[in-house]
Backbone as XML, in Angstrom:
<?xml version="1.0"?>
<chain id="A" units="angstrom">
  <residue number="1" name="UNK">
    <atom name="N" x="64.849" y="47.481" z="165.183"/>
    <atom name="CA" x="63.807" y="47.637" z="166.188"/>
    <atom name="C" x="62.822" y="46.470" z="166.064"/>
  </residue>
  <residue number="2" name="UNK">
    <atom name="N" x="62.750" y="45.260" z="166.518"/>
    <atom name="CA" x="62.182" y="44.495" z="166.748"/>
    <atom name="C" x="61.516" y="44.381" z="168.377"/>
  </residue>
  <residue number="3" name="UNK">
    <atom name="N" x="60.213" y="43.705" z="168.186"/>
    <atom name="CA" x="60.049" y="43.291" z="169.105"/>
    <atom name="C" x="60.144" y="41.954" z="170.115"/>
  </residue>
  <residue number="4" name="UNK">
    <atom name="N" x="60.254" y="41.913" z="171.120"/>
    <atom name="CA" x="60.892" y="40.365" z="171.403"/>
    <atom name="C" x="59.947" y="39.153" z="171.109"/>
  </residue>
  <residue number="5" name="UNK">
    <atom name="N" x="58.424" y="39.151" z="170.417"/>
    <atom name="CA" x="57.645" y="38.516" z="170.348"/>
    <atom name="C" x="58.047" y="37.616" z="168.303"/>
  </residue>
  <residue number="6" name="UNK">
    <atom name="N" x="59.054" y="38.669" z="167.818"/>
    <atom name="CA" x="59.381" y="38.402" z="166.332"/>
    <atom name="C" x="60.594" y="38.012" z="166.509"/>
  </residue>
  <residue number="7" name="UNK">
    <atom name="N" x="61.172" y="37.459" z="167.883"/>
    <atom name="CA" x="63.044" y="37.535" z="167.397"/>
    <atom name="C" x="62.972" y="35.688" z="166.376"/>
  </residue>
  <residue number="8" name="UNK">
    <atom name="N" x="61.915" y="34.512" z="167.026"/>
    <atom name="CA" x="61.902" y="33.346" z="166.534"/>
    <atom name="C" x="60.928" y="33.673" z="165.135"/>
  </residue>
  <residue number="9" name="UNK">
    <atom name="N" x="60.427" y="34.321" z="165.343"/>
    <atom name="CA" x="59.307" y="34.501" z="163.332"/>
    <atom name="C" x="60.026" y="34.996" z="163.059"/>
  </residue>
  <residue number="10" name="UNK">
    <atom name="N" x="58.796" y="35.966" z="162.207"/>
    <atom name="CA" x="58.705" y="36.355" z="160.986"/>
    <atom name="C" x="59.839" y="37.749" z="160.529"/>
  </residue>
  <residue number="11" name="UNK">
    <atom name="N" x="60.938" y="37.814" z="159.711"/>
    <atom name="CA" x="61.851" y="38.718" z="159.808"/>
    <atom name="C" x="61.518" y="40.369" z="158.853"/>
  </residue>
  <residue number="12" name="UNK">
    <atom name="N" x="62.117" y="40.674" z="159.285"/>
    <atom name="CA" x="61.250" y="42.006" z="159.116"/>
    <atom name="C" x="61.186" y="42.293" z="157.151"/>
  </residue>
  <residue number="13" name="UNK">
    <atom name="N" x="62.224" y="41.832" z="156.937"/>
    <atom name="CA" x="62.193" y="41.570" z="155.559"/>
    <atom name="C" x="60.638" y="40.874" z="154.688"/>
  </residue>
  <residue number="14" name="UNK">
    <atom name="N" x="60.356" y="39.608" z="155.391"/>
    <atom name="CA" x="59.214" y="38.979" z="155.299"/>
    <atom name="C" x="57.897" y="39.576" z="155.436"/>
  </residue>
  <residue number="15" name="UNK">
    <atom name="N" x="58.145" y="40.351" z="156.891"/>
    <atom name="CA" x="56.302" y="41.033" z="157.384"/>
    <atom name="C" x="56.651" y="41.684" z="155.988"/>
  </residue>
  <residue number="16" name="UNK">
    <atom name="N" x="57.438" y="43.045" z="155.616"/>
    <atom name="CA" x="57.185" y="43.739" z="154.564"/>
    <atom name="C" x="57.044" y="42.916" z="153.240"/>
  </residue>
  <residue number="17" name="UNK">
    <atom name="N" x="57.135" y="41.897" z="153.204"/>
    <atom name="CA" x="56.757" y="41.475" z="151.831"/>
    <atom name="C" x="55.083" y="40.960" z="151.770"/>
  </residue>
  <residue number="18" name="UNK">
    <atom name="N" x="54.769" y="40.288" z="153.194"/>
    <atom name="CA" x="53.638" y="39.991" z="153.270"/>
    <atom name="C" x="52.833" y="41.474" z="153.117"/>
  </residue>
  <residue number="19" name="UNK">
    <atom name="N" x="52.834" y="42.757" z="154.251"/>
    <atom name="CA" x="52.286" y="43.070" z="153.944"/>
    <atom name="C" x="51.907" y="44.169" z="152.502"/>
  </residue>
  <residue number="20" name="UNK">
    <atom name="N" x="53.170" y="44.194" z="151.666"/>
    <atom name="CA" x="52.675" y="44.043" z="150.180"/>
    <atom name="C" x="51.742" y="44.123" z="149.360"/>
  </residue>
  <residue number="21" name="UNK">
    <atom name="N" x="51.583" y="42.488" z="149.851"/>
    <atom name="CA" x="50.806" y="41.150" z="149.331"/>
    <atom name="C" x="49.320" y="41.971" z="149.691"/>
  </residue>
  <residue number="22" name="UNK">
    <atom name="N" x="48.582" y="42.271" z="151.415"/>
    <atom name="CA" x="48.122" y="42.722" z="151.733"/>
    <atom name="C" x="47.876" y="43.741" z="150.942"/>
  </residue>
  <residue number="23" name="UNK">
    <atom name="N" x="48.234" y="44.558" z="151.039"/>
    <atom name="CA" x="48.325" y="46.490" z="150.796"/>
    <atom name="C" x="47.556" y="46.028" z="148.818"/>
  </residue>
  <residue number="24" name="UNK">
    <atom name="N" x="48.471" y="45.058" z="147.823"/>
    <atom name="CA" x="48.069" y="45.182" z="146.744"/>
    <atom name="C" x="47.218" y="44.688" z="146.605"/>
  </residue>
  <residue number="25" name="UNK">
    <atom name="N" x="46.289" y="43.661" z="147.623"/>
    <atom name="CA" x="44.897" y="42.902" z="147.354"/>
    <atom name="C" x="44.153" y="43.682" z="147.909"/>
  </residue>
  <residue number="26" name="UNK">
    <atom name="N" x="44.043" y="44.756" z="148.876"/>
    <atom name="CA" x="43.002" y="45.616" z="149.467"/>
    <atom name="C" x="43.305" y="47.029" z="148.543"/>
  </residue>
  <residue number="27" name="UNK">
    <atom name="N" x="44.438" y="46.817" z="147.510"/>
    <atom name="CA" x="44.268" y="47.886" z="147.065"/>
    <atom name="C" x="44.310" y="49.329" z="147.610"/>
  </residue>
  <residue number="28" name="UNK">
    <atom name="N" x="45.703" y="49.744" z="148.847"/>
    <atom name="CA" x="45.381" y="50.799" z="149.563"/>
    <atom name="C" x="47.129" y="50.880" z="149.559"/>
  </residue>
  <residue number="29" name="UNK">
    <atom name="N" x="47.403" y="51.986" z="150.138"/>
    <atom name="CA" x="48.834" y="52.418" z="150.205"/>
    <atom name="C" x="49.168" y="51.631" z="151.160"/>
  </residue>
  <residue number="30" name="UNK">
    <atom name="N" x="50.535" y="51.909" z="151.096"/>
    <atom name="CA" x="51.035" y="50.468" z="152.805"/>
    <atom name="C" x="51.388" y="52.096" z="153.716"/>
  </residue>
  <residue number="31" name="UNK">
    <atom name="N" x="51.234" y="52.866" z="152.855"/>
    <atom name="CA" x="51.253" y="53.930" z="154.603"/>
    <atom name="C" x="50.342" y="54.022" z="155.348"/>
  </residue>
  <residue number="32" name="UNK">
    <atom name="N" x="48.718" y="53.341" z="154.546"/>
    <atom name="CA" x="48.005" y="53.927" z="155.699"/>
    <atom name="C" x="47.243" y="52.399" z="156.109"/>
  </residue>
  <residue number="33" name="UNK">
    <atom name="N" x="48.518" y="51.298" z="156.240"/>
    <atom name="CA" x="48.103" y="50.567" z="157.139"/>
    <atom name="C" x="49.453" y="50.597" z="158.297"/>
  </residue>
  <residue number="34" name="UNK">
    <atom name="N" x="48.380" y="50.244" z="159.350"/>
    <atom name="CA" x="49.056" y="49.676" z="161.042"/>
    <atom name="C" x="48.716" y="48.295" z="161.151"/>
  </residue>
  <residue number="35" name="UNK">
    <atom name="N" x="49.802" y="47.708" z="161.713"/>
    <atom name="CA" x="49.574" y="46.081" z="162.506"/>
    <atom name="C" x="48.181" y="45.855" z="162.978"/>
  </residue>
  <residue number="36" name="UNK">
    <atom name="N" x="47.618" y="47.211" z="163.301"/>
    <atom name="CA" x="46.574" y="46.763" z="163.991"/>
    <atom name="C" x="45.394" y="47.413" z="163.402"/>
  </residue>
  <residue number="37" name="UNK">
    <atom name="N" x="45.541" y="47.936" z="162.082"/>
    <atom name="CA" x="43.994" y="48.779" z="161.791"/>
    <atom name="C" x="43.707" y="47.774" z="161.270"/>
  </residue>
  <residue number="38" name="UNK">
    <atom name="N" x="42.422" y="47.707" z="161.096"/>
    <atom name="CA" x="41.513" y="46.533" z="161.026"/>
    <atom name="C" x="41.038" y="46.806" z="159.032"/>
  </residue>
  <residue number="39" name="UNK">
    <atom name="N" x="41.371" y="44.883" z="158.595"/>
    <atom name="CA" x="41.014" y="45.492" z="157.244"/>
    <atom name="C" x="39.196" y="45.497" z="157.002"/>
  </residue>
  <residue number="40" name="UNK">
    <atom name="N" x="38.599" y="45.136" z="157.141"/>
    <atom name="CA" x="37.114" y="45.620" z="157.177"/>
    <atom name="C" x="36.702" y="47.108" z="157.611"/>
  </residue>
  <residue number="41" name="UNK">
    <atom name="N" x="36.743" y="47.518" z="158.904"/>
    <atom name="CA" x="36.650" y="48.194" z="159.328"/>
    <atom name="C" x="37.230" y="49.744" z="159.425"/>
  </residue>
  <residue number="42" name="UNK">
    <atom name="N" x="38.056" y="49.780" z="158.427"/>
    <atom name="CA" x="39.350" y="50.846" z="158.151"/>
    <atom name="C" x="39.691" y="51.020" z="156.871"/>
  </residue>
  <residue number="43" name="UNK">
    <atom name="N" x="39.993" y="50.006" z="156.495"/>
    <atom name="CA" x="39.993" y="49.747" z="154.577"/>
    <atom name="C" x="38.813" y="49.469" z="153.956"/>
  </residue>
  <residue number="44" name="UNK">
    <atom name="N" x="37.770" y="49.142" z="154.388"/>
    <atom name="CA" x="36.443" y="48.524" z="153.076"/>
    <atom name="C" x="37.112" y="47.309" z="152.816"/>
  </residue>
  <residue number="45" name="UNK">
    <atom name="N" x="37.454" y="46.596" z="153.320"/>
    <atom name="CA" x="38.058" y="45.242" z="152.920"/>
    <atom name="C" x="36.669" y="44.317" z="152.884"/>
  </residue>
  <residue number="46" name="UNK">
    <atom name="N" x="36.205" y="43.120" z="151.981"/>
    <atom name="CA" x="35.222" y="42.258" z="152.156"/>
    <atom name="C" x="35.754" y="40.954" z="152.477"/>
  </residue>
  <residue number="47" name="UNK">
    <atom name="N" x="34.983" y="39.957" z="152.295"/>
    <atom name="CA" x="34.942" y="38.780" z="152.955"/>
    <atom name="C" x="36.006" y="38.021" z="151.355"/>
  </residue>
  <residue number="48" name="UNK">
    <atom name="N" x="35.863" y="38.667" z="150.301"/>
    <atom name="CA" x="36.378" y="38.104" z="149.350"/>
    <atom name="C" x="37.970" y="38.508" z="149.395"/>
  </residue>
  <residue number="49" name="UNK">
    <atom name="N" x="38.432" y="39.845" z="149.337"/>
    <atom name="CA" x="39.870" y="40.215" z="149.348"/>
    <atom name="C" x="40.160" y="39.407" z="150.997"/>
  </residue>
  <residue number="50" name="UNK">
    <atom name="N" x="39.853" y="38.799" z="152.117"/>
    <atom name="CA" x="40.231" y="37.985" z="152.926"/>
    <atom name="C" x="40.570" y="36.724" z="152.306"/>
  </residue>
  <residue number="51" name="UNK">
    <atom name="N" x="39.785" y="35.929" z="151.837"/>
    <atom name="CA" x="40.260" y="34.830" z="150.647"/>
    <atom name="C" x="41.534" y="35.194" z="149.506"/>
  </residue>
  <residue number="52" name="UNK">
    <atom name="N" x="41.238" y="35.840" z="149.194"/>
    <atom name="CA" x="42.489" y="36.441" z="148.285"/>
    <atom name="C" x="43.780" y="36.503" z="148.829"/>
  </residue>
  <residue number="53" name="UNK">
    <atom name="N" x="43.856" y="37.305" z="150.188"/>
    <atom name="CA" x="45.119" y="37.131" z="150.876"/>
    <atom name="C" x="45.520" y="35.817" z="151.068"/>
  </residue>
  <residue number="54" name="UNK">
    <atom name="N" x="44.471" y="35.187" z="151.946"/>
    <atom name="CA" x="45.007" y="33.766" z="152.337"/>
    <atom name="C" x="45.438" y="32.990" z="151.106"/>
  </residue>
  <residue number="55" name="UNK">
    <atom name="N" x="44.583" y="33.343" z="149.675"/>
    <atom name="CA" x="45.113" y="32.361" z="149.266"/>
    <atom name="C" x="46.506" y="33.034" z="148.509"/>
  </residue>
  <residue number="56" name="UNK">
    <atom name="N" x="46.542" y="34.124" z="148.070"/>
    <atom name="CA" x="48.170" y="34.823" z="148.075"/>
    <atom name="C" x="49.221" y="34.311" z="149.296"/>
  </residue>
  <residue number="57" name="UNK">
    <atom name="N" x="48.902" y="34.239" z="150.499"/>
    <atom name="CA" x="50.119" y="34.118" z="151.235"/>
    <atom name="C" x="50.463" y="32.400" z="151.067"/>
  </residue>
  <residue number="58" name="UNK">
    <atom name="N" x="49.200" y="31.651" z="150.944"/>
    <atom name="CA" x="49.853" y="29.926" z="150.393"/>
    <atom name="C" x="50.723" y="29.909" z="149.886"/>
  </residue>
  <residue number="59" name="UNK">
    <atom name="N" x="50.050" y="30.991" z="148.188"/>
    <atom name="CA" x="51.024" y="30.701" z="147.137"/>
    <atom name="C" x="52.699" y="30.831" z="147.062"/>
  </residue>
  <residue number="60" name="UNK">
    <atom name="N" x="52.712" y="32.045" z="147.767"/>
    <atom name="CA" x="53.893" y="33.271" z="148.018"/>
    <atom name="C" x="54.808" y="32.179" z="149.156"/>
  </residue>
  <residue number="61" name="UNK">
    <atom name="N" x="54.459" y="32.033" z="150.004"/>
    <atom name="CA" x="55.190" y="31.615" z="151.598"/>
    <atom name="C" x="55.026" y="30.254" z="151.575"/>
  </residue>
  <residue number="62" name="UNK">
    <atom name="N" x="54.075" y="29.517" z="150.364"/>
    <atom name="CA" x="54.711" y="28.097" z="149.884"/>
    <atom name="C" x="53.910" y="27.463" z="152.006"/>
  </residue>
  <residue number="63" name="UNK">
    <atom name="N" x="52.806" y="27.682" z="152.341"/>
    <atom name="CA" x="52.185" y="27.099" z="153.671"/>
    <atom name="C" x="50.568" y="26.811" z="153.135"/>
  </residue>
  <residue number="64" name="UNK">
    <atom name="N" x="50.283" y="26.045" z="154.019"/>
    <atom name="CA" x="48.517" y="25.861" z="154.062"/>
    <atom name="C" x="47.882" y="26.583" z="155.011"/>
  </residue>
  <residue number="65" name="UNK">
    <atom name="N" x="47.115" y="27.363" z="155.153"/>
    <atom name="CA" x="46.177" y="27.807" z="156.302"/>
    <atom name="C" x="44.851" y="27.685" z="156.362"/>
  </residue>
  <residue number="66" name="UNK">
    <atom name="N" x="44.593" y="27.003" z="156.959"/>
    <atom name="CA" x="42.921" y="26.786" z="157.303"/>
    <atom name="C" x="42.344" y="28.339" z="157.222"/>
  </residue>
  <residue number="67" name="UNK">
    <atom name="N" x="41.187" y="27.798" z="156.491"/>
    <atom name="CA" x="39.852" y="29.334" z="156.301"/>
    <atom name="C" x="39.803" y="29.452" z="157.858"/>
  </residue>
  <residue number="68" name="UNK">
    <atom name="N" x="39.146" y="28.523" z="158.976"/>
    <atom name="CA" x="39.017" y="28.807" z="159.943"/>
    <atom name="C" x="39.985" y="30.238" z="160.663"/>
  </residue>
  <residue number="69" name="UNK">
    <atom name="N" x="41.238" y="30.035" z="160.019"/>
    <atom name="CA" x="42.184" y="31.148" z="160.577"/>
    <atom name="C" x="41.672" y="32.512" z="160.023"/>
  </residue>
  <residue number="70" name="UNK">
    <atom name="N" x="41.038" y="33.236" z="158.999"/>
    <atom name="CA" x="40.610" y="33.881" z="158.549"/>
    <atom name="C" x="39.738" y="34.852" z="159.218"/>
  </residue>
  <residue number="71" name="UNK">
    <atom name="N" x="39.189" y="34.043" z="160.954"/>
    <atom name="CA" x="38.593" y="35.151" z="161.701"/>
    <atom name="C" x="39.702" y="35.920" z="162.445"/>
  </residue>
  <residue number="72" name="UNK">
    <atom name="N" x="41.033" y="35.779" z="162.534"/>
    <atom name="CA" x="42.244" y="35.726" z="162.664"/>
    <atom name="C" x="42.935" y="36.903" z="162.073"/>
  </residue>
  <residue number="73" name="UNK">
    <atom name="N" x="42.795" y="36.594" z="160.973"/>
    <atom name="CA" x="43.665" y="37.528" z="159.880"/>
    <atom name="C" x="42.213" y="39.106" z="159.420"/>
  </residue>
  <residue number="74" name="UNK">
    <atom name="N" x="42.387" y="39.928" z="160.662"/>
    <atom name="CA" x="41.378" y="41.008" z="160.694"/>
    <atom name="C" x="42.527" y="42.130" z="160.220"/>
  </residue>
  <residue number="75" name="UNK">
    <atom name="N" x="43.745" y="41.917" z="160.636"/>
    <atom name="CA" x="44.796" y="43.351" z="160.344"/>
    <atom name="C" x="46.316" y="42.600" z="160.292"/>
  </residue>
  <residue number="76" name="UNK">
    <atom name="N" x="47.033" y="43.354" z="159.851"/>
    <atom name="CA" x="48.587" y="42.649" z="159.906"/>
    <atom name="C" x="48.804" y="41.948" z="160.721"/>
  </residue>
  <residue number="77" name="UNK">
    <atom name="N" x="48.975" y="42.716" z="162.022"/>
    <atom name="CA" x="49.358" y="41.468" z="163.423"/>
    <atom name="C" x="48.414" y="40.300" z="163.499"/>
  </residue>
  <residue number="78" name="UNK">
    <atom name="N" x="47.554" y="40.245" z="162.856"/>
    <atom name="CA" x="46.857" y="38.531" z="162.681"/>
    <atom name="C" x="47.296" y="37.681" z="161.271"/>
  </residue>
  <residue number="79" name="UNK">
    <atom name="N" x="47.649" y="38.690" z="160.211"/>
    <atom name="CA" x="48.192" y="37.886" z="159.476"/>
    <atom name="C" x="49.787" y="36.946" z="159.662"/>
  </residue>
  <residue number="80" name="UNK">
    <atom name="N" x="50.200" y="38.393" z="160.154"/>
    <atom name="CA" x="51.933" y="37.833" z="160.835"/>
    <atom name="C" x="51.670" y="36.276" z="161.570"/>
  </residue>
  <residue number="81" name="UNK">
    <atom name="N" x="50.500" y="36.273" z="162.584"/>
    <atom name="CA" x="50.624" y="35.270" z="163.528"/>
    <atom name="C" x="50.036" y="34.221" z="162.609"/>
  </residue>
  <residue number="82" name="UNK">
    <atom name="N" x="49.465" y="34.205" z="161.783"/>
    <atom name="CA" x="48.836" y="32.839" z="161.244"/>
    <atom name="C" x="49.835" y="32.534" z="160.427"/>
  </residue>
  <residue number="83" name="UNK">
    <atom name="N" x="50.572" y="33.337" z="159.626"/>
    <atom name="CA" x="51.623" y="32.947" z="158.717"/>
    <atom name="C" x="52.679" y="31.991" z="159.702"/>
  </residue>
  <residue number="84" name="UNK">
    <atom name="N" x="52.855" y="33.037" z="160.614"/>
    <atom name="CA" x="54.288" y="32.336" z="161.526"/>
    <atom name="C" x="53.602" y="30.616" z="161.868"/>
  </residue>
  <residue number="85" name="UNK">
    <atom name="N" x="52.596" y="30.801" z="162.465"/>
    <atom name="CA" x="51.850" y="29.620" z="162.778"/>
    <atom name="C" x="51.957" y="28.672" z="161.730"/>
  </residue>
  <residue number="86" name="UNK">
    <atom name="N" x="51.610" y="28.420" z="160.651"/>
    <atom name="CA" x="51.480" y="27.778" z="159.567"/>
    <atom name="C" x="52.788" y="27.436" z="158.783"/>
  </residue>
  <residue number="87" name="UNK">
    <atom name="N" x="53.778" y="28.254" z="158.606"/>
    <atom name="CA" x="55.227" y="27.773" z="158.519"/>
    <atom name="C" x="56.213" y="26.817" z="159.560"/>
  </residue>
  <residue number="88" name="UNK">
    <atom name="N" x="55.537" y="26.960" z="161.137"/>
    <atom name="CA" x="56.047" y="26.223" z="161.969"/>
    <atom name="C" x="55.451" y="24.779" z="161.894"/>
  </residue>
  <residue number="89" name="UNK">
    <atom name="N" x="54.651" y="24.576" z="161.191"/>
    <atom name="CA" x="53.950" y="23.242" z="160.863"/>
    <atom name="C" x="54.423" y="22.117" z="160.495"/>
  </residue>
</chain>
């Protein structure tokens, strides 16, 4: 079950590893995140576990992403897109 917006990204194997990565830096179960719940606003996420991810997904997915992208990366479906973004580089 994909959607046609992931058939050229990120494979489903991947989102689940990213969000992981996610789930173990906010420190929360991966059941009770959605693509789209917001990590501030839903998790208690701060401005610091946002740095943390970004700089986990460098390390992990071997890409650079500008902080600027970081207003970006609010919930999964923004991390997916900056990752995909930043590997197509």
């Amino acid at each position: 079950m994909t959607s046609p917006d992931t058939s050229a990204g990120l494979t489903g194997e991947r989102r689940q590893q990213i969000k992981a990565i996610v789930c173990d830096i906010l420190e929360i179960d991966e059941d009770a995140v959605t693509e789209t719940s917001l990590f501030k606003e839903d998790h208690d996420a701060d401005s610091l576990r946002a740095i943390e991810i970004l700089a986990a997904l460098e390390r992990t997915e071997k890409i650079t992403i500008d902080q600027a992208e970081l207003a970006t990366m609010v919930n999964l479906a923004g991390v997916y897109k900056v990752v995909e973004q930043a590997a197509g580089r």
